[in-house]
C-alpha positions in Angstrom: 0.0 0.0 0.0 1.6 3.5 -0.5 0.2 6.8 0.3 0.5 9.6 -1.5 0.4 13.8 -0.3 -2.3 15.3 -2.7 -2.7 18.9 -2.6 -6.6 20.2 -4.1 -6.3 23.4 -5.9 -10.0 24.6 -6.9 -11.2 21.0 -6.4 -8.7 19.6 -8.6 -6.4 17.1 -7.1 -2.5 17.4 -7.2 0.5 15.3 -6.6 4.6 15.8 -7.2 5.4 12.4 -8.6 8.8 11.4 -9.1 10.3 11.1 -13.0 13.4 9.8 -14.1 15.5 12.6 -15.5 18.4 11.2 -17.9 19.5 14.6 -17.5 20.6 14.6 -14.3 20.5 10.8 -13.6 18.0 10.5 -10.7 14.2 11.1 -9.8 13.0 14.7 -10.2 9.4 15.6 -8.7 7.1 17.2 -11.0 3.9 18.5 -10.4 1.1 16.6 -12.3 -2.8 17.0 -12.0 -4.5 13.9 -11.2 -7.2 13.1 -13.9 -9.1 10.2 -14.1 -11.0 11.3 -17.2 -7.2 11.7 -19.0 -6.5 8.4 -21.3 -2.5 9.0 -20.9 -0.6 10.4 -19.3 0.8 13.7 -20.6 3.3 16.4 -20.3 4.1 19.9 -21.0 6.8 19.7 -23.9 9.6 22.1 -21.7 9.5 19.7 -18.7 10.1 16.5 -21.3 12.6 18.6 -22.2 14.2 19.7 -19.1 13.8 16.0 -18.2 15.8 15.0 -21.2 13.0 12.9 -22.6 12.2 14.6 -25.8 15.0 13.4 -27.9 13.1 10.1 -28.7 9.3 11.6 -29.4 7.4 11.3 -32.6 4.8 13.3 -34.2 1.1 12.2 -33.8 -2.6 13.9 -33.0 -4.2 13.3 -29.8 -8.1 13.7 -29.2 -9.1 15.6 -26.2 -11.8 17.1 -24.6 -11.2 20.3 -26.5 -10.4 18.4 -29.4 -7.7 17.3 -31.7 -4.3 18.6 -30.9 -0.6 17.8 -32.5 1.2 15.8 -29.6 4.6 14.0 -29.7 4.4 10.0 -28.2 7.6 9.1 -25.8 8.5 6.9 -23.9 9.6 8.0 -20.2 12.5 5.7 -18.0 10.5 5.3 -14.9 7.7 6.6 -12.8 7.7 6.2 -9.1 4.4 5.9 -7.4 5.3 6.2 -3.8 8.1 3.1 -4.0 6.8 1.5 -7.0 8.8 1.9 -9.7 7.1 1.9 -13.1 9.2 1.7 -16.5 9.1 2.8 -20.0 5.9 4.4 -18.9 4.0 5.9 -22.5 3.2 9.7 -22.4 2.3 12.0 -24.7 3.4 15.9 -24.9 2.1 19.0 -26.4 2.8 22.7 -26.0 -0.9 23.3 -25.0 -0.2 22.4 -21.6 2.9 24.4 -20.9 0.3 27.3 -20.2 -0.7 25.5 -17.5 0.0 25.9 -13.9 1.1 22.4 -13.2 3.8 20.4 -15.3 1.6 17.4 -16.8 -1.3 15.1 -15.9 -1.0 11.5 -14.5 -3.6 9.6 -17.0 -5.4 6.1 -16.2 -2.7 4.5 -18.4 -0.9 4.9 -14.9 -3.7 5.0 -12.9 -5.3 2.0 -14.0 -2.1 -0.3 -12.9 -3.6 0.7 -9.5 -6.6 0.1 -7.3 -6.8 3.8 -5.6 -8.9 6.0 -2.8 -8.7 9.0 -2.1 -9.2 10.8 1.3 -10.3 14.4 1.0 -9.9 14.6 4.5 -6.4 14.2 5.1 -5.1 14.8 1.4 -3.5 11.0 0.7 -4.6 9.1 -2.2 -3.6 5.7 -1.3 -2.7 3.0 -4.0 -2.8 -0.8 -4.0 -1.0 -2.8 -6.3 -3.5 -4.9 -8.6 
């Protein structure tokens, strides 16, 4: 079982997850929204960047819930969901969400590896392995 600090931001829930940066060799925390209604998980194209993950993307479209939208499909290292440790983990990037005031969303493609609550009350989503 492994708990996880979620912060909720105009009802929206929010978590720093751990990615592998190849960059710097070691887990970096960025800040993802939490979306259960997201497919995959995705990323704003600077921090795939900054993360040195971009080097391998290619070119696609993405449907979304405000439509089509020109995305680039990579593959991340690893994921760490409090100490398990996902790899080669599918995301998707597009500049659309570098507006944004969080760094990517964590999509059922991750989710759904998971049996998950969440407690409003204390803040801690809390995963099970399935």
């Amino acid at each position: 079982m492994e708990k996880i600090n979620i912060k909720i931001i105009k009802g929206l829930m929010y978590a720093d997850v751990p990615f592998w940066s190849i960059v710097d060799n070691r887990y970096r925390k960025v800040f993802m929204l939490i979306d259960t209604g997201a497919n995959t998980t995705s990323f704003a194209e600077r921090v795939l960047k900054e993360l040195g993950c971009f080097s391998n993307a290619k070119k696609s479209k993405a449907r979304t819930a405000g439509g089509y939208v020109d995305i680039h499909e990579i593959q991340v290292p690893k994921v760490k969901i409090g100490s398990v440790e996902l790899t080669n983990v599918d995301v998707h990037s597009h500049k659309n969400l570098d507006s944004f005031p969080f760094d990517g969303i964590i999509g059922m493609n991750v989710l759904s590896l998971f049996n998950f609550s969440v407690n409003f009350d204390d803040n801690i989503i809390t995963f099970d392995g399935r």
